[in-house]
Each structure stands twice: as C-alpha cells, then as structure tokens.
C-alpha positions, 0 to 999 in steps of 0.5 A: 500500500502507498501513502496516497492509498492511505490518504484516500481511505482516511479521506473518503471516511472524513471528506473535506469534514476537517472538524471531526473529533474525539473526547480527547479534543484531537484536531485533525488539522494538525495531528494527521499526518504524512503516513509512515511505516513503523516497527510496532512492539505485538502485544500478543507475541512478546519480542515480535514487531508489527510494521504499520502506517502511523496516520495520526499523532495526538500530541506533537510530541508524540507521547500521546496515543496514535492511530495506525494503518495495519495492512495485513487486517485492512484496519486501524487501530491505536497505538502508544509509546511505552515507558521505555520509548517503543512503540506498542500496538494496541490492537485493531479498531475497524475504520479510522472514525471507529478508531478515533472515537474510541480513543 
C-alpha cells in the first residue's frame, strides 16, 4: 500500500469534514499526518514487531496515543509509546472514525 492509498481511505471516511473529533479534543488539522511505516512492539507475541502506517499523532510530541494503518487486517487501530520509548500496538479498531472515537 502507498501513502496516497492511505490518504484516500482516511479521506473518503472524513471528506473535506476537517472538524471531526474525539473526547480527547484531537484536531485533525494538525495531528494527521504524512503516513509512515513503523516497527510496532505485538502485544500478543512478546519480542515480535508489527510494521504499520502511523496516520495520526495526538500530541506533537508524540507521547500521546496514535492511530495506525495495519495492512495485513485492512484496519486501524491505536497505538502508544511505552515507558521505555517503543512503540506498542494496541490492537485493531475497524475504520479510522471507529478508531478515533474510541480513543
């Protein structure tokens, strides 16, 4: 999959809605951003690393929860960074607006 592809599938959900948000108070205006892939710790399999889009960061500086593209289930799902500066995955949430409410 692409970033543009990615683009779309956010983009057909949201439309031009720019405003939409969570209990949270994310603002789409500012924290989507360019998709890029990441290593991602499994929550299930301890020591195995998940690679996915990460589309969202709900604080610049990116403590706060994201939202990821995850190819092999055609879902997002949020994910956090941990205690020790890794990313972990958290699990699959269904559509990108499922996810964002869900927060």
């Amino acid at each position: 999959m692409t970033i543009s592809e990615i683009d779309a599938k956010i983009r057909i959900e949201i439309g031009d809605n720019l405003n939409i948000s969570n209990a949270h108070g994310v603002d789409l205006k500012t924290c989507l951003i360019t998709p890029n892939k990441q290593q991602y710790a499994d929550p299930i399999n301890d020591g195995n690393k998940i690679e996915l889009w990460t589309v969202l960061e709900e604080t610049p500086d990116g403590n706060g929860y994201k939202i990821c593209y995850n190819e092999g289930s055609d879902n997002f799902g949020l994910g956090m960074k941990t205690n020790k500066d890794e990313l972990l995955y958290l699990g699959d949430y269904g559509t990108f607006l499922e996810t964002l409410t869900n927060m």
